[in-house]
C-alpha positions as CSV (number, residue, x, y, z in Angstrom):
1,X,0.0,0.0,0.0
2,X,1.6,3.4,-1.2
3,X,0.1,6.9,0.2
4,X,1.0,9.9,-1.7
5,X,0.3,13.2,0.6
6,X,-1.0,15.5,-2.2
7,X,-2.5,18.2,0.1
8,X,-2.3,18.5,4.1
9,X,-3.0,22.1,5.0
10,X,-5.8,22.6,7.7
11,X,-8.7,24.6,7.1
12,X,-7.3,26.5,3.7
13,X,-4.1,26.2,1.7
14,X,-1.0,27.7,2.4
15,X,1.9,28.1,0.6
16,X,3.6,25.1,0.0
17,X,0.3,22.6,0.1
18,X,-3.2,22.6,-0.8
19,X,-6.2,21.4,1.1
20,X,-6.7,18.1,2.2
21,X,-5.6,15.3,-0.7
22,X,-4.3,11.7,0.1
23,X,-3.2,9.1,-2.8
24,X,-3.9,5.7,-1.4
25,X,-2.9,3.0,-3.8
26,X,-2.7,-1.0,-4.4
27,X,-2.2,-3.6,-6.5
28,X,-3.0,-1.1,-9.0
29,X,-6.1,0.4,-7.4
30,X,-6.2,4.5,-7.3
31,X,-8.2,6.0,-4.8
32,X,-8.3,9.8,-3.5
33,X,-9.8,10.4,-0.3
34,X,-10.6,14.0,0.0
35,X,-10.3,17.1,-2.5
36,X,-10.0,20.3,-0.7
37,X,-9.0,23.1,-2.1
38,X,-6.3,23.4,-4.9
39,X,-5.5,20.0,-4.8
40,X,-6.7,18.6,-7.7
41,X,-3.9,20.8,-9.7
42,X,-1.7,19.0,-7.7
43,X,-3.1,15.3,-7.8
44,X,-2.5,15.6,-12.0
45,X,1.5,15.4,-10.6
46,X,1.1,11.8,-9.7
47,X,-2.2,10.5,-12.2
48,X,-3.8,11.1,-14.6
49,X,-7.5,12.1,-13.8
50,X,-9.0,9.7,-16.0
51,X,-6.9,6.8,-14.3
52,X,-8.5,7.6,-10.9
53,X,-10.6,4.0,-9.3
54,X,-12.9,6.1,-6.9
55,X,-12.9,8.9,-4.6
56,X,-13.8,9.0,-1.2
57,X,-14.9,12.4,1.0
58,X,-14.6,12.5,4.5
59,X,-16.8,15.6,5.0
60,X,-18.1,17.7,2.9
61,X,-16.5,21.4,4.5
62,X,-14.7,22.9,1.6
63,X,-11.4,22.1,2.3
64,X,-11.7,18.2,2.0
65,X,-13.9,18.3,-0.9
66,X,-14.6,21.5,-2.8
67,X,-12.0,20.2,-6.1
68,X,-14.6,17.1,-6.9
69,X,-16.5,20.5,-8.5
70,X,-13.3,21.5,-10.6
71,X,-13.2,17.7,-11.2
72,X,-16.5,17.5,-13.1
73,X,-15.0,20.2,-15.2
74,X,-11.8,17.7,-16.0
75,X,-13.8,14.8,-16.7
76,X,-17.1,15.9,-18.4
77,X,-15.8,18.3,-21.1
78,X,-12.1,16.3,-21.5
79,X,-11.2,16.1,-25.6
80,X,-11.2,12.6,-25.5
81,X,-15.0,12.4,-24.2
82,X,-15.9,11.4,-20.6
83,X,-14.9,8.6,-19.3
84,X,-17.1,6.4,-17.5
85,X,-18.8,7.3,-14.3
86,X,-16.2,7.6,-11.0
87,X,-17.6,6.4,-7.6
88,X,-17.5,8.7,-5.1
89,X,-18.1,8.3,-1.6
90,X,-19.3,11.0,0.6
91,X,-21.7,11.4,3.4
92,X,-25.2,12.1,2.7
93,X,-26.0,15.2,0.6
94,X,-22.7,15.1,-1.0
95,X,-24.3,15.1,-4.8
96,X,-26.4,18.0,-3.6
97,X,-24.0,20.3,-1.8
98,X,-21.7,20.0,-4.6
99,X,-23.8,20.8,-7.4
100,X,-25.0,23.7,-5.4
101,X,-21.1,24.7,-5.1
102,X,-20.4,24.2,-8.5
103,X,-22.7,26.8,-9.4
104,X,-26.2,25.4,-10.9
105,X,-29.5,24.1,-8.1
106,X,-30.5,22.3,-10.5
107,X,-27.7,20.3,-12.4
108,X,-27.7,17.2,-10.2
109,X,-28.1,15.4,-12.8
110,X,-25.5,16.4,-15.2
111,X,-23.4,15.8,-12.4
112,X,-24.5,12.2,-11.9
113,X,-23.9,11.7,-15.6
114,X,-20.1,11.9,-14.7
115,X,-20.0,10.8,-10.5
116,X,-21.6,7.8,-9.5
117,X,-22.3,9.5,-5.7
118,X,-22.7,6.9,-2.9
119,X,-23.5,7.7,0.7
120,X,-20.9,6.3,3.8
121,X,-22.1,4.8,6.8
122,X,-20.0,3.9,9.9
123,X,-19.2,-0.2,9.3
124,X,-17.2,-2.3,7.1
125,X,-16.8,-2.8,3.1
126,X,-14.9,-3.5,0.1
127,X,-13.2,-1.2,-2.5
128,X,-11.6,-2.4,-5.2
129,X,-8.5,-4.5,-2.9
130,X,-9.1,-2.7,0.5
131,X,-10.6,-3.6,3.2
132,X,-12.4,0.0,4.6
133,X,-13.5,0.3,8.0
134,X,-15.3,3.8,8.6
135,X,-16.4,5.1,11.9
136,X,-18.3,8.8,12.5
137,X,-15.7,11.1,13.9
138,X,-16.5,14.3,16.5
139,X,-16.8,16.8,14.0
140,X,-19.9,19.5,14.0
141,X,-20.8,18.4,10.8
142,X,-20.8,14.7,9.5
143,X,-17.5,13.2,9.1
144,X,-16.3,9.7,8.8
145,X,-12.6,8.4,9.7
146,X,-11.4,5.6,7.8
147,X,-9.2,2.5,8.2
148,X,-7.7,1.2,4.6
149,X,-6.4,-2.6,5.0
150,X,-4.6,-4.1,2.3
151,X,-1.8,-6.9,1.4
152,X,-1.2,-7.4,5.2
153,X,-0.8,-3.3,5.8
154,X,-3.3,-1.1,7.6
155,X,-3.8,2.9,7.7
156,X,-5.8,5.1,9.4
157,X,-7.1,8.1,8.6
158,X,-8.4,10.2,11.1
159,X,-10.3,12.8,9.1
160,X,-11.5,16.1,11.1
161,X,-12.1,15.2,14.6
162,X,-11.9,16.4,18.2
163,X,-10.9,13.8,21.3
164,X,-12.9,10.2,20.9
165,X,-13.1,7.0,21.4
166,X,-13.8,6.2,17.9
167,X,-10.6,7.3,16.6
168,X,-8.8,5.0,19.7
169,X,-10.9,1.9,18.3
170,X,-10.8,2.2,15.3
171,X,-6.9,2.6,14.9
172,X,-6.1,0.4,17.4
173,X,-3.0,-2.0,16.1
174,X,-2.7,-0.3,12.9
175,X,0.9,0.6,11.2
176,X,0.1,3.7,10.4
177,X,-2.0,6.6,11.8
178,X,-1.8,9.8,9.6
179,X,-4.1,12.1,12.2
180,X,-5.1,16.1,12.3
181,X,-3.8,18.2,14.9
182,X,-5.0,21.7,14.3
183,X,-5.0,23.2,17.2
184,X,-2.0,24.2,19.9
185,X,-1.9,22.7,23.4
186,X,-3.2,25.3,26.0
187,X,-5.1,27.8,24.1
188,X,-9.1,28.5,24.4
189,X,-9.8,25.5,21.6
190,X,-13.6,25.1,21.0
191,X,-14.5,21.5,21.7
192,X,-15.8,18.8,19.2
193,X,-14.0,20.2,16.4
194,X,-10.0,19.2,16.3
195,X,-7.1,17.9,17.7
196,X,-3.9,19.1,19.2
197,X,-0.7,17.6,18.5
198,X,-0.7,16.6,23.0
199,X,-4.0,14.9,22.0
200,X,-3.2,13.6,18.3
201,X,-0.7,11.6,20.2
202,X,-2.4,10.2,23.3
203,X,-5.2,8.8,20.5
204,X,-1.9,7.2,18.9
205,X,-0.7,5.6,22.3
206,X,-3.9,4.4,23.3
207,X,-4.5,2.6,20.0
208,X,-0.9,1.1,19.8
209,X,-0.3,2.2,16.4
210,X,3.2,2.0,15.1
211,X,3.7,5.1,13.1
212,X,2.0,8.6,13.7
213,X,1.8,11.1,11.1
214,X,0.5,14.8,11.9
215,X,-1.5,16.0,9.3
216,X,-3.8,19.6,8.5
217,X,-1.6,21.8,10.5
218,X,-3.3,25.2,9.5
219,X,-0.5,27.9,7.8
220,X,-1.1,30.0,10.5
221,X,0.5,27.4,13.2
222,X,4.1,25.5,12.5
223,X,4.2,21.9,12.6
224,X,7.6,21.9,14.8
225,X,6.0,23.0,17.5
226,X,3.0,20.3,16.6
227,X,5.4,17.4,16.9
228,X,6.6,18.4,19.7
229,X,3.5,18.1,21.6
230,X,2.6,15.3,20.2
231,X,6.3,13.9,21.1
232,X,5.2,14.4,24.5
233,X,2.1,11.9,24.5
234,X,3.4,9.6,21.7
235,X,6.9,7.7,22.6
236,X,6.4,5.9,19.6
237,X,7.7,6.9,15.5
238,X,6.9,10.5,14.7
239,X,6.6,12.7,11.7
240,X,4.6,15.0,9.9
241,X,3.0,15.1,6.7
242,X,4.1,17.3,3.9
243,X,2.2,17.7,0.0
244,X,4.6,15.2,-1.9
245,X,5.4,13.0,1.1
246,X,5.3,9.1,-0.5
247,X,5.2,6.7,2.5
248,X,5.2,2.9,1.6
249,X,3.8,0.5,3.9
């Protein structure tokens, strides 16, 4: 299993990496889970849009999903024609909130013509050669954490998400857990919404992963000082996420 970091800044994009965009491949399988803003400029670095398997959406705030409407664009008016419908997974409304977005109430179904929209659930299922595990997140809007199991290899994504149990289960044992932190230890953070690096890394230690990666530091804060509050919860192997970052498991 290969992940490709193609965007990881929190909330908007800063300057050296768009929104949220991860690359999760095997055995040949392409799948994108989230589009936030700007990243789909950078996705066409490492595929071809037309080679893309499925996409799936954690949430559907902007800045994990906003480029599936620039998407449409790529796909439905390419000179080679369209290809055939994509699968994308999103949480309930995500067909309507992105046509909405894109500009036209009522072109739902030209947008169905080129996205084949299917609604997550927490619980288990197949794509293509993973095994996905998804579990509801604490997030003020709906939002869905994922676990991706393949060829003996298993990664978690946390998605957006304040302190929970959920996150602790549903990583537990995994070799990878490539989790937000958005928010600095100590300051007047509103609950229910995200993660510091202190508690990004307690989540890790209680679910005995073996790798943590930070991910969607906002611009305005400096991922340093992110790991080294999560270093302080997390004894385990650290780093952070940066837009190009490869990591094989």
């Amino acid at each position: 299993m290969r992940l490709t970091v193609v965007g990881c800044s929190g909330s908007f994009p800063g300057p050296d990496s768009p929104g949220s965009c991860y690359l999760v491949e095997h055995d040949g399988f392409r799948l994108v889970v989230d589009l936030g803003n700007g990243s789909l400029g950078h996705l066409q670095r490492y595929v071809d849009l037309r080679d893309v398997d499925a996409v799936w959406l954690s949430h559907l705030h902007v800045d994990h999903c906003i480029d599936v409407t620039s998407y449409y664009v790529a796909r439905r008016y390419h000179p080679e024609g369209c290809p055939p419908r994509l699968p994308v997974h999103g949480p309930e409304g995500t067909a309507h909130q992105l046509t909405r977005a894109y500009g036209t109430a009522d072109a739902t179904a030209n947008f169905e013509r080129v996205f084949d929209f299917r609604t997550l659930a927490a619980g288990v299922r197949e794509l293509g050669p993973f095994r996905l595990t998804t579990a509801q997140m604490a997030h003020p809007v709906p939002c869905f954490g994922v676990r991706f199991e393949a060829g003996g290899h298993s990664l978690v994504y946390s998605a957006d998400t304040g302190p929970t149990e959920a996150l602790v289960d549903l990583a537990r044992g995994a070799d990878v857990l490539l989790a937000e932190a958005s928010f600095y230890d100590g300051d007047a953070n509103p609950p229910g919404l995200h993660l510091t690096g202190r508690e990004a890394g307690e989540h890790a230690a209680k679910a005995g992963v073996g790798r943590l990666l930070i991910t969607h530091v906002p611009p305005w804060h400096r991922l340093d000082r992110t790991l080294d509050e999560a270093a302080g919860s997390f004894d385990g192997d650290l780093g952070g996420a940066c837009a190009g970052g490869v990591l094989e498991l």
